[in-house]
Every structure is written in structure tokens, then in C-alpha cells.
VONU-296491 format. One line per field, with one value per residue (C-alpha): x, y, z. Coordinates in nm, 4 decimals, padded with zeros to 6 digits. Example, Ala and Ser with C-alpha at 12.3 -4.5 7.8 and 13.67 -1.06 7.14 Angstrom:
REM residues 2
u (01.2300,01.3670)
v (-00.4500,-00.1060)
w (00.7800,00.7140)
END
This chain:
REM residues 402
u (02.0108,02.0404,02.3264,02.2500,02.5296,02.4467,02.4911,02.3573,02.2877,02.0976,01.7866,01.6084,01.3254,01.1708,00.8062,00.7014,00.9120,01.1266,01.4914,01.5462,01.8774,01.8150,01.9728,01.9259,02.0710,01.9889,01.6296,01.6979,01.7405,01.4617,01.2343,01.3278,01.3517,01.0150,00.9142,01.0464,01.3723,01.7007,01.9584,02.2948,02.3681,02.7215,02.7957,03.0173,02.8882,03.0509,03.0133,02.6827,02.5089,02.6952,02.5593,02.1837,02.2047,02.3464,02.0040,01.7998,01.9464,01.8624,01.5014,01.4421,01.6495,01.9323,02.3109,02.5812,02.8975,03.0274,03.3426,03.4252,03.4698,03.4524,03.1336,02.8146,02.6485,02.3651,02.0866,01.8695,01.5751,01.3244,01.0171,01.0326,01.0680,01.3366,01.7199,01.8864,02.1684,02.4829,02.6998,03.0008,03.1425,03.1838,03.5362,03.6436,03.6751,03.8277,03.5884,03.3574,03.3530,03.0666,03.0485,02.7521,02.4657,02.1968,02.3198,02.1572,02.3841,02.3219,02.5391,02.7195,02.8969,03.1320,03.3008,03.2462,03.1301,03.2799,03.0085,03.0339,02.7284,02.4940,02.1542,02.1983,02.0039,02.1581,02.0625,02.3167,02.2050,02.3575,02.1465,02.4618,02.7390,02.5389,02.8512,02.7924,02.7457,03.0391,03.2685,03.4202,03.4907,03.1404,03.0199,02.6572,02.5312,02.1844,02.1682,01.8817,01.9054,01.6781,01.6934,01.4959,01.4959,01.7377,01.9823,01.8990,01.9705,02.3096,02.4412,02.3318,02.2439,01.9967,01.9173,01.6958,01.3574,01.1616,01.1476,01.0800,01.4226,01.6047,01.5512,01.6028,01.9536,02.0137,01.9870,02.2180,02.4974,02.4744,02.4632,02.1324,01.8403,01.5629,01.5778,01.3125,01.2681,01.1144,00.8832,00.7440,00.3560,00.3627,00.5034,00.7577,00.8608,00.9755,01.1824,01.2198,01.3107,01.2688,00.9259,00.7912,00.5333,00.3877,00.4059,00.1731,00.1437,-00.0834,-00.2948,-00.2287,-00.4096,-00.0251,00.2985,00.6100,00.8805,01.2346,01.3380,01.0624,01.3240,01.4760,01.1930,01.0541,01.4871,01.4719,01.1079,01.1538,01.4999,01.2949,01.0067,01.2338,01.5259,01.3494,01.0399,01.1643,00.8602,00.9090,00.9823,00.6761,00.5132,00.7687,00.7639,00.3977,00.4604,00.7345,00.5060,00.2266,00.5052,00.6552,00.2848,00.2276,00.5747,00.4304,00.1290,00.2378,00.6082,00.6289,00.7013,00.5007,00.4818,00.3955,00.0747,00.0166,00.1608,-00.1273,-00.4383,-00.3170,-00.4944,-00.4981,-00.6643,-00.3539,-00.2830,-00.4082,-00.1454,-00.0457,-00.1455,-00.1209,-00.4470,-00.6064,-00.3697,-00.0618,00.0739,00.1018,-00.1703,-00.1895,-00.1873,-00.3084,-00.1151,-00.2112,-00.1510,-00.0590,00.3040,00.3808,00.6322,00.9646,00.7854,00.5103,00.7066,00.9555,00.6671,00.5096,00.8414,00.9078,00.5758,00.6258,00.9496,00.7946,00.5112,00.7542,00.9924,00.6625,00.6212,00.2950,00.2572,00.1922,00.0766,00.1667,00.0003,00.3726,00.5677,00.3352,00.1218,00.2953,00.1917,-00.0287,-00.3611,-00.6717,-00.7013,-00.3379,-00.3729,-00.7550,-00.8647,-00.5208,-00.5632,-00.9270,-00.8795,-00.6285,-00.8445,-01.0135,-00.7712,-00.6246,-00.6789,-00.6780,-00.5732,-00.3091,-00.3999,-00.2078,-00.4626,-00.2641,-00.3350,-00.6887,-00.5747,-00.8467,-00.7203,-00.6786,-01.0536,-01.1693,-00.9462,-01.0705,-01.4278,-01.4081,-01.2403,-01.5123,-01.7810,-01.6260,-01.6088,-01.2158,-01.0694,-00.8836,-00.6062,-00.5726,-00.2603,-00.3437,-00.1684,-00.3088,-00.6534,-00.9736,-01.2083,-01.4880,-01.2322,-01.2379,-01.6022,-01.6777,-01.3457,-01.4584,-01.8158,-01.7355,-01.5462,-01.1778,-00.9285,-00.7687,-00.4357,-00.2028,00.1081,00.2921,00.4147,00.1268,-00.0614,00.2316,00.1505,-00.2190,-00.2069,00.0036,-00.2619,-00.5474,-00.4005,-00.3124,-00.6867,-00.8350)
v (-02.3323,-01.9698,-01.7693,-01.4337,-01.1609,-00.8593,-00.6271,-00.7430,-00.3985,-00.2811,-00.1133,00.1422,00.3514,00.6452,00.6885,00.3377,00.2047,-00.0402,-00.2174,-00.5311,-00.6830,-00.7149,-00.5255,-00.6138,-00.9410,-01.0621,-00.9767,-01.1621,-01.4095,-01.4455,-01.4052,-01.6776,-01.9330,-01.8357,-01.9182,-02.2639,-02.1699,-02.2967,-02.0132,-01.9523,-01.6047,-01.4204,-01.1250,-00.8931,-00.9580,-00.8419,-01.0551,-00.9650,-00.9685,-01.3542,-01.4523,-01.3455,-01.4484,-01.8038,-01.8650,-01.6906,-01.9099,-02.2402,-02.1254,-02.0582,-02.2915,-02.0860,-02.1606,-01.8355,-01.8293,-01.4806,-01.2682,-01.1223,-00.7394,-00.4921,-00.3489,-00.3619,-00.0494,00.1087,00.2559,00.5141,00.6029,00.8938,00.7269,00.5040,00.7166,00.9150,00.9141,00.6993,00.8449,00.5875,00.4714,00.3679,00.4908,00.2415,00.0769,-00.0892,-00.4330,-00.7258,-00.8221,-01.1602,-01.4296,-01.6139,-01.8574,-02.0616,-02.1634,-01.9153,-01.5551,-01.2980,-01.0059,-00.6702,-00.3905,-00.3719,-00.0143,-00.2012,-00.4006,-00.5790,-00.9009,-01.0587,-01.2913,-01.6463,-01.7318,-01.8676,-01.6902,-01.3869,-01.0755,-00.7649,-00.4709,-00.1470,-00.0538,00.2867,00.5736,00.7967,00.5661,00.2357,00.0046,-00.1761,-00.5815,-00.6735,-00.3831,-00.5963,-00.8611,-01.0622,-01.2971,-01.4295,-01.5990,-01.4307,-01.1727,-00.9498,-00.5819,-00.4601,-00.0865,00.2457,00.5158,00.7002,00.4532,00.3582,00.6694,00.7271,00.4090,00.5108,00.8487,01.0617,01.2489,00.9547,01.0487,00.7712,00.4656,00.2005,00.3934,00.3706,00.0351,-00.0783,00.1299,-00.0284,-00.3663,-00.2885,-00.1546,-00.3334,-00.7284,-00.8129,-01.0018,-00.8389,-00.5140,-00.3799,-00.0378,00.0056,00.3217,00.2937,00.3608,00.3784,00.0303,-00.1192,-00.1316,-00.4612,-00.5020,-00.8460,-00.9934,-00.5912,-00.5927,-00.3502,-00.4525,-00.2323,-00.3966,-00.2947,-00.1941,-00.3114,-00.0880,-00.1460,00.0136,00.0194,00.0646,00.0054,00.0815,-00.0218,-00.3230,-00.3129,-00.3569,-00.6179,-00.8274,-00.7300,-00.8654,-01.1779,-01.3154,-01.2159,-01.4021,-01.7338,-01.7351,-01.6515,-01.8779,-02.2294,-02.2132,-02.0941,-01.8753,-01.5937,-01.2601,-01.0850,-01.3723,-01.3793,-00.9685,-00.9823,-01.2723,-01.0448,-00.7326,-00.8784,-01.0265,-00.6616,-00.5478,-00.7970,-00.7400,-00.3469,-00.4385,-00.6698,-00.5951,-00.9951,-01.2074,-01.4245,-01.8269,-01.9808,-02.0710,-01.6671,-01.5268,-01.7733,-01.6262,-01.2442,-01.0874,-00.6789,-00.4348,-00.3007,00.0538,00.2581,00.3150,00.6951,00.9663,01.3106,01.5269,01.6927,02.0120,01.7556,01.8045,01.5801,01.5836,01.9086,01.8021,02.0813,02.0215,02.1400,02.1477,02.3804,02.5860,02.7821,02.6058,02.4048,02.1159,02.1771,02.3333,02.0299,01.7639,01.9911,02.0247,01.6813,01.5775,01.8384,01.6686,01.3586,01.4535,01.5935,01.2850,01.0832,01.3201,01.4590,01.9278,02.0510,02.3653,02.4635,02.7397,02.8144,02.7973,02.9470,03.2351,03.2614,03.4447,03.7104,03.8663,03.7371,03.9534,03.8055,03.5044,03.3560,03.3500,03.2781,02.9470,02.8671,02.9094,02.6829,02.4474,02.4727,02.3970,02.1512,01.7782,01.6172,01.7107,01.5692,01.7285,01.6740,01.7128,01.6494,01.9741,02.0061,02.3620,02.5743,02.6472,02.3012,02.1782,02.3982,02.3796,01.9836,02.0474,02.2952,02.0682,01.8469,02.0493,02.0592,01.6686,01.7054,01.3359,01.3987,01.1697,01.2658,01.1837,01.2011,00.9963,01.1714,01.2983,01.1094,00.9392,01.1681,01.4306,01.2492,01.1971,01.4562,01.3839,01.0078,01.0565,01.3041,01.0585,01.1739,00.8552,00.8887,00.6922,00.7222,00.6877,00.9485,00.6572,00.5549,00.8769,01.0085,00.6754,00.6417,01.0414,00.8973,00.5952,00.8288,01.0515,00.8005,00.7633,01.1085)
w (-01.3216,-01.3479,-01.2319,-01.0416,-01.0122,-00.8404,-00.5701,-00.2261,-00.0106,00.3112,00.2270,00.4714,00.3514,00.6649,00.4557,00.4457,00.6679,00.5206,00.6688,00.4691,00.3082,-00.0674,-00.3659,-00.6855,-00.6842,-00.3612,-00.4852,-00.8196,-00.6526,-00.4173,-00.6737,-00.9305,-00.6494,-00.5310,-00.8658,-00.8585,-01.0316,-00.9504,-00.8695,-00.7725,-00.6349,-00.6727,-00.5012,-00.2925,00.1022,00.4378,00.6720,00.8095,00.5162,00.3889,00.7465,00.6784,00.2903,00.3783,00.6422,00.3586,00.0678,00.3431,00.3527,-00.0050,-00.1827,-00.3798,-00.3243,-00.2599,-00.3802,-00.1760,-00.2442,00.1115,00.1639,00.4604,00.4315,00.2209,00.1135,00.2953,00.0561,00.2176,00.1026,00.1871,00.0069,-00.2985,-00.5647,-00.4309,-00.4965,-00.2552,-00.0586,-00.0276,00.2316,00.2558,-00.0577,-00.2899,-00.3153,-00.5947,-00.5576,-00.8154,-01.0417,-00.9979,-01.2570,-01.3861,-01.6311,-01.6547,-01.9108,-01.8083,-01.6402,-01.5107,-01.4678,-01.2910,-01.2587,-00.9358,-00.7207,-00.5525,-00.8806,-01.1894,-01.3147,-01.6246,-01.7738,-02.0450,-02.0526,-02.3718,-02.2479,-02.0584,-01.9147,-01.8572,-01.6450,-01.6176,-01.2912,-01.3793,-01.5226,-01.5908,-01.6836,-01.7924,-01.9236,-02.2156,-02.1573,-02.3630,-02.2265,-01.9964,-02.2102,-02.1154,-02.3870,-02.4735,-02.7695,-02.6978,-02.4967,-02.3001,-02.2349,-02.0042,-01.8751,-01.8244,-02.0161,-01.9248,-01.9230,-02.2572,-02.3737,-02.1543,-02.3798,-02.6929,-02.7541,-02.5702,-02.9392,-03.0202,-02.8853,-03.0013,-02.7578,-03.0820,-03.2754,-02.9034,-02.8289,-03.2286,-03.2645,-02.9311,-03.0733,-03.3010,-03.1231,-02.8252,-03.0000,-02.8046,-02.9454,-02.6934,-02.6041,-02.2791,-02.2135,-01.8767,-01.8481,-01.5356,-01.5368,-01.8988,-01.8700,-02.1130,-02.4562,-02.6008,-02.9248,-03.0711,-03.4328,-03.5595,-03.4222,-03.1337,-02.8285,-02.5695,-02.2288,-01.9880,-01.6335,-01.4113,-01.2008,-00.8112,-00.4940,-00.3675,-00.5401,-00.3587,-00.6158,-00.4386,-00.6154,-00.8628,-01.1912,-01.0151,-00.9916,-01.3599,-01.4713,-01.2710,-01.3460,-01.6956,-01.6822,-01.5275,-01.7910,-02.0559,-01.9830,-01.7677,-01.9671,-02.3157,-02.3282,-02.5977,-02.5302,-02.4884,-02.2698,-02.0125,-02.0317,-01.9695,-01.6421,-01.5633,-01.5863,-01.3752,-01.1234,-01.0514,-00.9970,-00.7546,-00.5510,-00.6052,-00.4242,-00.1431,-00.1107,-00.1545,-00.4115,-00.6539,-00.6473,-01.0393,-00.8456,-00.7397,-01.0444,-01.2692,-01.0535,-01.0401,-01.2939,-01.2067,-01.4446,-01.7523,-01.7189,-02.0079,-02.2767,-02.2055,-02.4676,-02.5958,-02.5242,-02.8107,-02.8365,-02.8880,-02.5277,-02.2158,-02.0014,-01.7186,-01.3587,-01.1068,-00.8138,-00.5121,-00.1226,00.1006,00.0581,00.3445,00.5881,00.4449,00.4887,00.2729,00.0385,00.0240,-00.0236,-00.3306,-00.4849,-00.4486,-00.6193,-00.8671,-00.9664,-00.9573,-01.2251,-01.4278,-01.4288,-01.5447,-01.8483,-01.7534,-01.7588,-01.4146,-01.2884,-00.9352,-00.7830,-00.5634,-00.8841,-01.1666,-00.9898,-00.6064,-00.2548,-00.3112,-00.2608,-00.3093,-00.5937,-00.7362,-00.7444,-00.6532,-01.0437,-01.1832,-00.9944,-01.0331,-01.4166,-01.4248,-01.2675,-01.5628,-01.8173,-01.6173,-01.6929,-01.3457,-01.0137,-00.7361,-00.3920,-00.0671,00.2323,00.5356,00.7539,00.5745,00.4635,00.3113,00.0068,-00.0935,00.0033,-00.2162,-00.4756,-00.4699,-00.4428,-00.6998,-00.9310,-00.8759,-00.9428,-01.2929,-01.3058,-01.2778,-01.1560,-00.8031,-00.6763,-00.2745,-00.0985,00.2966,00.5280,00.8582,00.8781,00.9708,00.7618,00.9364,00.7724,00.4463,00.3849,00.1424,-00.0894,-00.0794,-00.1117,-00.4586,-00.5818,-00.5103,-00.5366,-00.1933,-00.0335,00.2275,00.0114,-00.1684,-00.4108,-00.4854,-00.5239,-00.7691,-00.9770,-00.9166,-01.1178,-01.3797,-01.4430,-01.4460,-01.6963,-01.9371,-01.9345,-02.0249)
END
């Protein structure tokens, strides 16, 4: 048996569509009973949501134990990458209590959970105020901490730039036996018995993020915990189990999970002059839309750690005499290229076939032109989808290659 406690939320995402009732441990627990586990889930419900996690708990074979309050939180997402705005604002509510064997413990908005447990897993859920596991007065004999980056340096301190020195000081201060960065693209870093592992990601034609950590926490939880697996195997199930829910929005069986084999990411690297690799970004900038959608994937780059040069942001409107060569020289000392197409504007054609003249990888986001449109960005080679997700990622995966 593994206890699950964790928030329970509506989830609505405009670009894909998405309107499902998960959270983090509503999706927790999904995904360990899907793998054969045996879960009980506790968590702060209205009475909509108990109503639609009691039928789901029938069908997939995990009990609820529900504390009642007025309403759930709505999470609304723009696309999956994007910060979530939140409503209702959270109330606080009186914390849950869990003691069992085996826990799995996120963070919740809406309250607390105090944890006795002898195995648990532990994930913040909090990139700006992550409380420490034992804070509360929740007790482990071993214990799990799983979190991003920045979380991992909101709890111990953000001066530590290494992610091996992070996660070991981490260790330390924290009383846990396995530390997990998450790193998205880059994948994860593992530290166990004062040794560091590199955990890779696994290259998708898709990647839905919402809820991704969630399922890396829970199947690592299952592997770790009902099959005793070390460490680093059940980070690698885990790993290939969040690239799978990436791909298909669904969850693995044991029997899916054992023939899913996708291609590892490359392990990211420094280019020759000692800096991240350059992305030329480019699309189309003049309406608030367009500028919106290049600042967004701008930001997006940036939060991945690659360089990016924006023609909008590092040369600006101009002549053709301003600003033609700034940008096509750039192209040249750029490593790869993100392009958005929708609108087939001009500049950005030939800023891709340009780029592939000088054997320059292209990633193409386009979600509404033709494929009669398409044919000469497919047939050069471009990689081209229909998600900005995906395309932000896809960029990531190919740089970590050059």
C-alpha cells in the first residue's frame, strides 16, 4: 500500500485543449494504480470533485479518504509551459494526517499534510517557498526528495550553482537518502550513497508537460517502494513513464512501461567557446499577438538555459539597410533555429531557408498552414509540429546535440 497526499484541482489548458480533474495527487494516484500499485489517496475535495474522484477511484482501484471544503482550485493554463493562473484563492485549511508504511507526499495550496511514514517521497510543489519535509513535524526513516531546480535552490541556497553540490548539500540538510533534481529536457540528476547519476529524457514527437513531475514522483515512488528497485532503476522507469504520459497524455501499465523504449535525449553541453548553445528565433513581430507568442518562446528558451538571439529584441524595426545583415549574420553564428510560421510571413521563410542553406537544424512550430504550404520546410529537412510545447522542447533536444 502506498499512501498519496496531495492536492486534487481542476485543470483547463486553451492551446491544447485540456479540462480534466487531476492535480498532483489525484494524478499520483492514477498512475501507481495503473501500474498495479495499491493506493490510498488523501486530499482536500469539494464536493464535486469527491463525487468524480469516488467513480474514478471505483474504476481504477484506489480508495479516498477526503477532507471536505468549499471549493477546489481551478488551474488555468494558456499552454503547458506557462504559469498557471489560480482560482479561488487558496484558504487555509487544517492540516491532513497520514501515517502509513509507504507515503507519498506532495505539497498542497490549500493546507498541510503532517506525514509518519518509514519510506517516503517528497515533492515541495512550491518553487518560491518549498517547505522543508520535516518542517511540519513529518517523520521518515528514509526519505525521497524530489524537486526542480529552482526549488532546490529556494530550500537550500540558490549560491550553489552546481546541480551534483545542490543536490549533495541538500542531502545533508534536508535528512534524505535520495535526492532528484528534475531538469526538464536535460532530464534529472540523481544523488544516492554520495554518488551522482544523470537521468535521462526521452525524446517524444509530443510533450504535454501539465502533470509531468507528478507522474515522474509517483512511478518513481511505485518502483522504488513495491518493487524495492534501487534508486536509479526506478528513476529511469520513472523517466521513461513521464515520457510516455508526455506523449499520450495517458498513463503507463507495467506491461506498456516494459515495451516503451524511446530514443534518451542527448546529455546537454557547452559549445566550443564555453557558452550555451545560440538559438535564432524567429517569426514574425508586428501585431500583439505575434509579439506575445515570440516573447513567450523567448522566455521559454531562456528558462531552458540555452542563448537566444531575437531579431525584435537584439537589432529591432528598421530599414532594410538596419537590420537585413545584422540578422543574416547572426544566422551565422547561431547554432540552430526555432521559427514560428503561422501567417507564412516573408521574413521568416527566408530566414529558414537561409539557415538551411548553411546546414543550420530548424525546429518549425506551425499549427495552421497547409502541408502544400509546408513542403519546402519538410522536404529541407526542417523538424516541424503543431505544438508550441513541443517545439520549445524539440529545440532544447536538438541543441543538446550540436
Amino acid at each position: 500500500m502506498i499512501s498519496v497526499s496531495g492536492g486534487v484541482y481542476y485543470e483547463q489548458c486553451m492551446c491544447p485543449t485540456w479540462q480534466e480533474l487531476f492535480g498532483s495527487g489525484g494524478r499520483a494516484a492514477t498512475a501507481i494504480a495503473r501500474l498495479g500499485g495499491t493506493v490510498n489517496l488523501t486530499t482536500y475535495t469539494d464536493s464535486t470533485a469527491e463525487s468524480i474522484l469516488r467513480m474514478r477511484a471505483a474504476l481504477e482501484g484506489f480508495t479516498l479518504e477526503p477532507q471536505a471544503i468549499n471549493h477546489s482550485l481551478q488551474f488555468r493554463y494558456s499552454h503547458g509551459l506557462s504559469k498557471p493562473s489560480i482560482h479561488p484563492a487558496p484558504k487555509r485549511q487544517t492540516s491532513l494526517q497520514v501515517t502509513a508504511r509507504n507515503v507519498v507526499r506532495f505539497g498542497f495550496l490549500e493546507g498541510d499534510c503532517v506525514v509518519d511514514a518509514q519510506k517516503a517521497v517528497y515533492d515541495p510543489q512550491s518553487s518560491c517557498y518549498p517547505a522543508p519535509f520535516h518542517e511540519n513535524g513529518s517523520k521518515a526513516e528514509r526519505l525521497a526528495l524530489i524537486l526542480n531546480r529552482s526549488e532546490a535552490e529556494a530550500l537550500h541556497d540558490n549560491s550553489v550553482t552546481n546541480a551534483a553540490n545542490l543536490a549533495r548539500a541538500l542531502s545533508t540538510s534536508q535528512h534524505a537518502e535520495i535526492v532528484i533534481i528534475k531538469m526538464g529536457p536535460a532530464g534529472a540528476l540523481l544523488f544516492h550513497e554520495d554518488r551522482t547519476h544523470h537521468i535521462p529524457s526521452f525524446v517524444t514527437p509530443k510533450v504535454w508537460k501539465v502533470g509531468s513531475g507528478d507522474v515522474f514522483v509517483a512511478t518513481f515512488a511505485y518502483f522504488w517502494i513495491e518493487d524495492d528497485l534501487t534508486p536509479l532503476d526506478a528513476a529511469l522507469h520513472a523517466s521513461r513513464a513521464t515520457a510516455y504520459y508526455c506523449e499520450s497524455q495517458g498513463f503507463a501499465s507495467r506491461t506498456e512501461l516494459s515495451t516503451y523504449n524511446p530514443d534518451a535525449a542527448s546529455v546537454p553541453k557547452k559549445s566550443k567557446s564555453g557558452k550555451a548553445p545560440l538559438v535564432y528565433l524567429a517569426g514574425p513581430f508586428f501585431s500583439l499577438s505575434q509579439l506575445w507568442l515570440i516573447e513567450e518562446a523567448r522566455g521559454q528558451l531562456l528558462e531552458m538555459g540555452l542563448n537566444v538571439f531575437s531579431p525584435v529584441h537584439d537589432v529591432g524595426h528598421g530599414s532594410a539597410e538596419d537590420v537585413v545583415h545584422k540578422d543574416l549574420d547572426a544566422i551565422h553564428e547561431c547554432d540552430l533555429m526555432l521559427a514560428i510560421g503561422d501567417g507564412l510571413d516573408a521574413g521568416t521563410i527566408y530566414e529558414i531557408g537561409y539557415a538551411r542553406a548553411l546546414k543550420k537544424p530548424v525546429i518549425m512550430y506551425v499549427e495552421n498552414e497547409s502541408e502544400e504550404d509546408q513542403k519546402m520546410m519538410v522536404g529541407s529537412g526542417c523538424i516541424i509540429t503543431d505544438d508550441f510545447v513541443t517545439a520549445i522542447y524539440q529545440t532544447a533536444w536538438k541543441a543538446a546535440e550540436l
